[in-house]
C-alpha positions in Angstrom: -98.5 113.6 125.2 -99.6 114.8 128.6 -102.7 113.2 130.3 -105.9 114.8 130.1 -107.6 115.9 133.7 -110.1 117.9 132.5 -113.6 117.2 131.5 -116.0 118.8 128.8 -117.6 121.1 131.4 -114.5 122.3 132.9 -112.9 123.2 129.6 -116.3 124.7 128.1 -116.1 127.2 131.5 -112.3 128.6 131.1 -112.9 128.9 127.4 -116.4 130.2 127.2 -116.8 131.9 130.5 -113.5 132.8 132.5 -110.9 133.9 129.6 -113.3 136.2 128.0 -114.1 138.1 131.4 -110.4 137.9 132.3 -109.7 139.8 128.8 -112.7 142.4 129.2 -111.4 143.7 133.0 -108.2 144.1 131.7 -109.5 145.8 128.9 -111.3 148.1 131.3 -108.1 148.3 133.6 -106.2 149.9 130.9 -104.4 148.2 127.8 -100.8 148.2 129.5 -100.9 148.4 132.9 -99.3 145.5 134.7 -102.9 144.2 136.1 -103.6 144.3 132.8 -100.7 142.1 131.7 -101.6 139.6 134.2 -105.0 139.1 133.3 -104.0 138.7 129.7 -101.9 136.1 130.5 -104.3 134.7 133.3 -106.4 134.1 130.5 -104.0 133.1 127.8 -103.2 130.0 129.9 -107.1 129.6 130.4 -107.2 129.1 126.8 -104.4 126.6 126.2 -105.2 124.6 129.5 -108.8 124.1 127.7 -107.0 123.5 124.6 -104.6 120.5 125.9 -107.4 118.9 128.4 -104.4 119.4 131.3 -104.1 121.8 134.6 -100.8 121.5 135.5 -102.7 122.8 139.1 -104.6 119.8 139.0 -101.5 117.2 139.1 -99.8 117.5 142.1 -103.6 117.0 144.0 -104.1 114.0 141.6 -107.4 116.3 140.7 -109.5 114.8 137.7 -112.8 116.6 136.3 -112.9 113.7 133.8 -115.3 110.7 134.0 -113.5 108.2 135.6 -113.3 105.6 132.4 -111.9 108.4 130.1 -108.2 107.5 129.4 -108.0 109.1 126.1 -108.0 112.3 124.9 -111.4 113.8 123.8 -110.1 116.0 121.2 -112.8 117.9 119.2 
């Protein structure tokens, strides 16, 4: 189980906000150029980043958006 370093608000903004933009500009961009591709998958990771409650990009700073009592998982 990995550790969870991302709080409510930060997982509510890749989910709700940032992976639905990502997928409408490449949408606009064209459905198979390779920007395209990227921001699929730009926002494909969004999605299961928010899902698991871990950024791999957050670890190596030792970043948390948690509260700073929340051990466990706060799985919906």
């Amino acid at each position: 189980m990995l550790p969870v370093n991302m709080g409510t608000a930060d997982r509510a903004i890749r989910s709700i906000i940032v992976a639905p933009a990502l997928i409408v500009v490449a949408a606009a961009v064209g459905p198979v150029s390779a920007l395209s591709i990227l921001l699929y998958a730009l926002a494909a990771i969004m999605l299961l980043t928010s899902a698991v409650s871990y950024c791999p990009l957050y670890a190596p700073f030792r970043m948390r958006t948690t509260a700073k009592n929340a051990d466990t998982p706060a799985r919906a």
